[in-house]
N, C-alpha and C positions, 0 to 999 in steps of 0.2 A: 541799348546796353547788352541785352542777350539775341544773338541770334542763330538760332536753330535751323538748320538746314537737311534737308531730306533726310531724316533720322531713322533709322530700321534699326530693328534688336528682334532676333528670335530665341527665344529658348526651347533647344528639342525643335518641335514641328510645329509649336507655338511662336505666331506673328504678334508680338506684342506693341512694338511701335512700327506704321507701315508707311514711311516715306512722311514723315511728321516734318512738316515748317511752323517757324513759330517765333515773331517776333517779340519781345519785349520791351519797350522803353524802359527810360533812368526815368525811376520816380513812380511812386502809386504803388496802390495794393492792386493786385491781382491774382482771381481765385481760379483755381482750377481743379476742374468737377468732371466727373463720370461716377460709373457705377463701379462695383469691382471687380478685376479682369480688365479696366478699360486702359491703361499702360502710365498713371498718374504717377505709381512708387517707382517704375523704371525711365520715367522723363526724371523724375527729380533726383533719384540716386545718379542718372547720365549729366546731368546738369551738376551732379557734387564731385563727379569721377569713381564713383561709389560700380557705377555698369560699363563698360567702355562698350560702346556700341557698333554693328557690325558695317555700318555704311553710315553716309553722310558727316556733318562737323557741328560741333557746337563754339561759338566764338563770342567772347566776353570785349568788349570794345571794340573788335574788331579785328582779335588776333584769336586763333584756336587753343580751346585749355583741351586738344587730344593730349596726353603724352607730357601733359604741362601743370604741375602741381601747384605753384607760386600764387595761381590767384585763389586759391581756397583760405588762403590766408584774410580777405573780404569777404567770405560766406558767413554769415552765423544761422546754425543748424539745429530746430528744433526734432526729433524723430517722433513716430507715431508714439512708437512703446519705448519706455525711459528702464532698458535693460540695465541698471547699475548694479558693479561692485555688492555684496550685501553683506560684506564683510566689512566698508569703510562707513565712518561715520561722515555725516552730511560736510561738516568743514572739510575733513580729511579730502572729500571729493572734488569740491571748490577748489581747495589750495592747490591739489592736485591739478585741473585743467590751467587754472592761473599759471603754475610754472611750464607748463606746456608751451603757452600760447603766449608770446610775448608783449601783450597790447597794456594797456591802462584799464584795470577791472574797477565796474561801478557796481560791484556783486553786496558790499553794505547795503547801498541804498535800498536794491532790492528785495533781499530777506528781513527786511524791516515792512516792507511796502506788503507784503505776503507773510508775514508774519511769523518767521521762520526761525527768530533767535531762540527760542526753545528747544528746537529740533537740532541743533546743530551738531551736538554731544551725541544723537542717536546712529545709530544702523541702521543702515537703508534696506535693509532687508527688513527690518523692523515698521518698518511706515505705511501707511493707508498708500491708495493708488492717487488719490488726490494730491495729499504731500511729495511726493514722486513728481509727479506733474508740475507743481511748486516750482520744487527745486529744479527740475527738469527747464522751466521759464527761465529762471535765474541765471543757471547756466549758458542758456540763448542769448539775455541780451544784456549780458554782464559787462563784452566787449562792443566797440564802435565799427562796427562793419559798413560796406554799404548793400549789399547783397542779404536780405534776411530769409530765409526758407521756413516756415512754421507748417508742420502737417499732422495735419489734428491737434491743434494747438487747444480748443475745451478739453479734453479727454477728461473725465473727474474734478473737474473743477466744479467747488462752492458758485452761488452767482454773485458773492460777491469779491470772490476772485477771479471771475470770468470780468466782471467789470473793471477795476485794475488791469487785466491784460488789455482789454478792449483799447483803456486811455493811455497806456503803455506801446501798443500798435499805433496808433494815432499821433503820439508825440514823436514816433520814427518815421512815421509820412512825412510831417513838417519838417522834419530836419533833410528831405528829399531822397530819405531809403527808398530802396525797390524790395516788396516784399510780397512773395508769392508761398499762397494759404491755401491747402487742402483743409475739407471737409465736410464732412456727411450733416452738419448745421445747416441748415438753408438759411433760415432768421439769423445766425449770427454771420453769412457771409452774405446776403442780402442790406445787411446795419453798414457793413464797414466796406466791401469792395467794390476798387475802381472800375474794375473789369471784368469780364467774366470768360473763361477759356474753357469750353467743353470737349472733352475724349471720349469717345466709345471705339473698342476695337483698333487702337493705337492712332487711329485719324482728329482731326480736331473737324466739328460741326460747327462749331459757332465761336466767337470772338469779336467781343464789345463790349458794349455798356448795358447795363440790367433793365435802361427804357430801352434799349433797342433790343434784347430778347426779349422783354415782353411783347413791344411790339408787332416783333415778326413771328412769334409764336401766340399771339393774342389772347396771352391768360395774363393775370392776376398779379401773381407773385411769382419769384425765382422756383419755388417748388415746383408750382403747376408747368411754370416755362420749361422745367426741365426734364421733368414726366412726360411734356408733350415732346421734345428731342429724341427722348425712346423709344417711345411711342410709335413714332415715325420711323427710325428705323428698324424695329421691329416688324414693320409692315410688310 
């Protein structure tokens, strides 16, 4: 479904992505991990058209979204930090991307699911960084996309609205989404990912399945796996 081809991005003297390949298939989670500086928020901002990059192509089926806005319309975008409005209250914000975006919103079911009918009357300047996060979910997967992007999708979340999201991710696998997750969780992207994509230094080191880094790096779990990644190149 995505494919990425020799991708460079510098900013200034900085080589943030350096000749980056990277294929994805239609279907399954897949996590993508580095430290920070490793070029994770400029692949996925160049993958939303958020960076436009200074060499190579990114292509969605099979046809290049350079210069091509039309398929962002199948993206749904969770961002790290949920910079809202703090002026609008919680529905105002809702209704607001609703008219936006022309698709069919399942945003009830959600705010019921996360427990949100309360808050709806408030100002989002008003709200814990949890409730942000909330609402921030809702917003994500209000609409049917097939493409879903979540980056740092816990951020403040209760655990058991981390659980909710967890079976919320899950029931969009099944329905054959492709959904790629940054974050600094190990145990929550070690629970749920198909895949595992590691960056440092804009290059990718590894890409597979989490037996097959552990077993090429012969630790334990995704953390130790990925400490030893560093490690290594550190060396």
């Amino acid at each position: 479904m995505i494919n990425i081809e020799k991708l460079h991005k510098k900013f200034g003297k900085l080589n943030v992505l350096n000749g980056l390949d990277l294929e994805i298939k239609s279907g399954g989670i897949f996590a993508i991990l580095g430290p920070n500086g490793s070029g994770k928020t400029t692949l996925i901002k160049s993958i939303l058209g958020m960076v436009i990059p200074d060499k190579g192509d990114i292509k969605f089926n099979d046809v290049s979204i350079l210069k091509n806005w039309a398929y962002r319309n199948d993206i749904n975008y969770l961002p790290q930090i949920a910079n809202f409005p703090s002026n609008l209250t919680v529905r105002e914000l809702i209704s607001m991307v609703k008219n936006l975006r022309p698709k069919v919103s399942d945003d009830q079911r959600l705010i019921e699911l996360f427990g949100l009918e309360s808050f709806m009357h408030k100002k989002l300047g008003n709200l814990s960084g949890g409730t942000k996060q909330k609402v921030n979910i809702v917003l994500t997967f209000m609409f049917e996309s097939n493409i879903i992007i979540l980056d740092e999708p816990t951020t403040g979340l209760d655990p058991i609205s981390l659980l909710i999201l967890k079976k919320i991710i899950q029931k969009e696998k099944e329905k054959g989404k492709t959904i790629l997750i940054t974050s600094h969780i190990m145990s929550f992207v070690e629970e749920i990912a198909d895949e595992i994509v590691f960056l440092l230094d804009g290059i990718i080191y590894f890409k597979g399945s989490l037996e097959d880094l552990k077993n090429q790096t012969k630790q334990i779990d995704l953390e130790h796996a990925i400490a030893h990644l560093i490690a290594i190149k550190n060396v």
